[in-house]
C-alpha positions in Angstrom: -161.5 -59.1 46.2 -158.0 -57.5 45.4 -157.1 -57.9 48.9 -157.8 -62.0 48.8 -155.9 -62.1 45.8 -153.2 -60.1 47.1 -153.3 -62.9 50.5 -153.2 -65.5 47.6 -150.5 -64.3 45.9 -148.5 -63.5 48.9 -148.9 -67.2 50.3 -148.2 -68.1 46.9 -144.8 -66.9 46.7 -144.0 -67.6 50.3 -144.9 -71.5 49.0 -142.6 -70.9 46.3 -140.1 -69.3 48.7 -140.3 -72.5 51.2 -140.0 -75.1 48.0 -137.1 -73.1 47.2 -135.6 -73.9 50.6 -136.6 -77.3 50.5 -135.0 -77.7 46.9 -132.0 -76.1 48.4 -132.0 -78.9 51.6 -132.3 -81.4 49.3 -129.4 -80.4 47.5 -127.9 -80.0 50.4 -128.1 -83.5 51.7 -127.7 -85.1 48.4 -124.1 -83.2 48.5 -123.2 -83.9 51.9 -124.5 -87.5 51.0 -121.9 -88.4 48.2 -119.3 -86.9 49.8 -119.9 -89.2 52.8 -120.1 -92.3 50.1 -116.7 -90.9 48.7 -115.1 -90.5 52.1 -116.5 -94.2 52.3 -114.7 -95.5 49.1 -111.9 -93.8 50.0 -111.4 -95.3 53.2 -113.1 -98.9 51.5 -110.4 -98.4 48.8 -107.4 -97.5 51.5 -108.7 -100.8 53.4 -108.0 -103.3 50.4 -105.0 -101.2 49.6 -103.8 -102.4 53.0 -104.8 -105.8 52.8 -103.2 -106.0 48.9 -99.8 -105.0 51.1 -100.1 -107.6 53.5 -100.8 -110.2 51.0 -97.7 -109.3 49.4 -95.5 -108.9 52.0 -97.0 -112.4 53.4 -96.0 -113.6 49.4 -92.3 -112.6 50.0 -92.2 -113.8 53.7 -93.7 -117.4 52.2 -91.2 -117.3 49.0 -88.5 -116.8 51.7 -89.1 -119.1 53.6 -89.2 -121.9 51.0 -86.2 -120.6 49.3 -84.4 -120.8 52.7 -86.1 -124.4 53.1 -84.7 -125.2 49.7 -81.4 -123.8 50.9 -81.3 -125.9 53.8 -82.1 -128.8 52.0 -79.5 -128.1 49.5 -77.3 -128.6 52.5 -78.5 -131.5 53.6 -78.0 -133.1 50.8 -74.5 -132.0 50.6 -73.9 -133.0 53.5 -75.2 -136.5 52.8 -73.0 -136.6 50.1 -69.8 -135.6 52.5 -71.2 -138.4 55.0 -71.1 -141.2 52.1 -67.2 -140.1 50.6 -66.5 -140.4 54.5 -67.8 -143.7 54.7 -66.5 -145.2 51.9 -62.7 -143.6 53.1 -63.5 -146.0 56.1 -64.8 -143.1 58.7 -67.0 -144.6 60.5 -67.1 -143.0 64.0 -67.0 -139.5 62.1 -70.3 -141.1 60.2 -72.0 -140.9 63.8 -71.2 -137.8 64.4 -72.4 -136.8 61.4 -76.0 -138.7 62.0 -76.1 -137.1 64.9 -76.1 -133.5 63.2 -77.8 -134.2 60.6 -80.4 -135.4 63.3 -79.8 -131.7 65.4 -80.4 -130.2 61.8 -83.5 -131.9 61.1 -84.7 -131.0 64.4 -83.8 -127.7 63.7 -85.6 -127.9 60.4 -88.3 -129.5 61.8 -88.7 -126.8 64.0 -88.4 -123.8 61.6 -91.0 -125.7 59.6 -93.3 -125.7 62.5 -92.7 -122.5 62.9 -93.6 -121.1 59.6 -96.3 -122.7 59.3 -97.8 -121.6 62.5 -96.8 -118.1 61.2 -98.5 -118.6 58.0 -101.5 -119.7 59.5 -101.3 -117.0 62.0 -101.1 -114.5 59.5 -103.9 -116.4 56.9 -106.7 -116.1 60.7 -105.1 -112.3 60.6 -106.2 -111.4 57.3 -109.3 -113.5 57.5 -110.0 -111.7 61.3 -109.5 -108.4 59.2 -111.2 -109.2 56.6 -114.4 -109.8 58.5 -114.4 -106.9 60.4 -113.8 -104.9 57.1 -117.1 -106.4 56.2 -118.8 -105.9 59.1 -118.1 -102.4 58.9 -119.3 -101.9 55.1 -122.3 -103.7 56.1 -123.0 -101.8 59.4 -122.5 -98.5 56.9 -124.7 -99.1 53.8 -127.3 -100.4 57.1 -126.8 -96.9 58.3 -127.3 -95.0 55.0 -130.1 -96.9 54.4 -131.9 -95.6 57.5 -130.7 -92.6 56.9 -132.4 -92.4 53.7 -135.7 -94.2 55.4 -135.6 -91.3 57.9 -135.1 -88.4 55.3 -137.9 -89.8 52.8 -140.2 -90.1 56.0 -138.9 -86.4 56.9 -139.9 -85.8 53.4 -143.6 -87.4 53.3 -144.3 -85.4 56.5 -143.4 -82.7 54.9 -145.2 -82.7 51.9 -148.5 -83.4 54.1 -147.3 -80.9 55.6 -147.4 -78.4 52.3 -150.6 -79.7 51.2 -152.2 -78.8 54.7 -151.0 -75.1 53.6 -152.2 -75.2 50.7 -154.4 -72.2 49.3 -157.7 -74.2 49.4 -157.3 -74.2 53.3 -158.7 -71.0 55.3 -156.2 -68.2 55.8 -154.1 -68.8 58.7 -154.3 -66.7 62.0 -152.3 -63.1 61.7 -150.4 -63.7 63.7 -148.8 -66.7 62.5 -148.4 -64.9 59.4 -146.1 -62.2 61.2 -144.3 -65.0 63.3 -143.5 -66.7 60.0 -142.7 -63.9 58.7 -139.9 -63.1 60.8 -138.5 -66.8 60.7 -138.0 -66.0 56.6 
């Protein structure tokens, strides 16, 4: 009878030994687990960090540019001024050259107006392109930690069936197993 209890107790404390190990997993992966979410919100955090720069410098390149525009028009409208003294001292054919920069300079204006904006908008599909992916990659990542925790809790279930097969209500396993396990501990 001693010698039953003695197989008891020694299963006994190799079940306590193996919950031991499994505590220790768990631990483990739990660890491992919210340093990869920190890595994550790192990275996440470095991501809008980026995007926070860009928006800014986009700012400054848009307050730039409509300072510059107000600059220019500044000019223009000094230059109309010029035009009218000119016209009233009787200048006439200097008037049409004048028109015909002003024209030149509107074109111009015209054109750097065109251009901005297709820069603005340029930069607004950038951010919005960026922006997307940045979401599609935090989506495709909490999708993978939550297989990943799917897996482990199915990993776990089997596990535990696994434990409850062993436990000491079931028959003594072979020698020999005990000796093999024995030497995997």
């Amino acid at each position: 009878m001693s010698g039953a209890g003695a197989v008891g107790d020694g299963a006994r404390s190799k079940l306590a030994a193996l919950n031991s190990r499994f505590a220790g997993f768990d631990r483990q992966v739990e660890v491992e687990s919210k340093a990869r979410l920190d890595q994550e919100d790192a990275a996440e955090n470095q991501l809008k960090d980026s995007i926070a720069r860009l928006e800014k410098t986009l700012n400054a390149e848009i307050k730039k540019r409509v300072e510059a525009n107000k600059a220019l028009q500044g000019m223009f409208e000094a230059q109309m001024a010029t035009v009218q003294d000119k016209l009233e001292a009787g200048l006439l054919d200097r008037l049409d050259q004048l028109h015909a920069s002003v024209g030149s300079l509107n074109g111009r204006v015209d054109a750097v107006e065109k251009d901005f904006m297709e820069a603005r908008e340029q930069y607004i599909r950038d951010i919005e392109d960026k922006s997307s992916m940045v979401a599609k990659d935090a989506a495709a990542l909490q999708e993978a930690c939550q297989n990943e925790r799917a897996d482990r809790k199915e990993r776990e279930t089997l596990i535990i069936a696994k434990l409850r097969d062993l436990s000491p209500s079931t028959p003594a396993p072979p020698t020999g197993w005990r000796r093999s396990s024995g030497s995997a501990t």
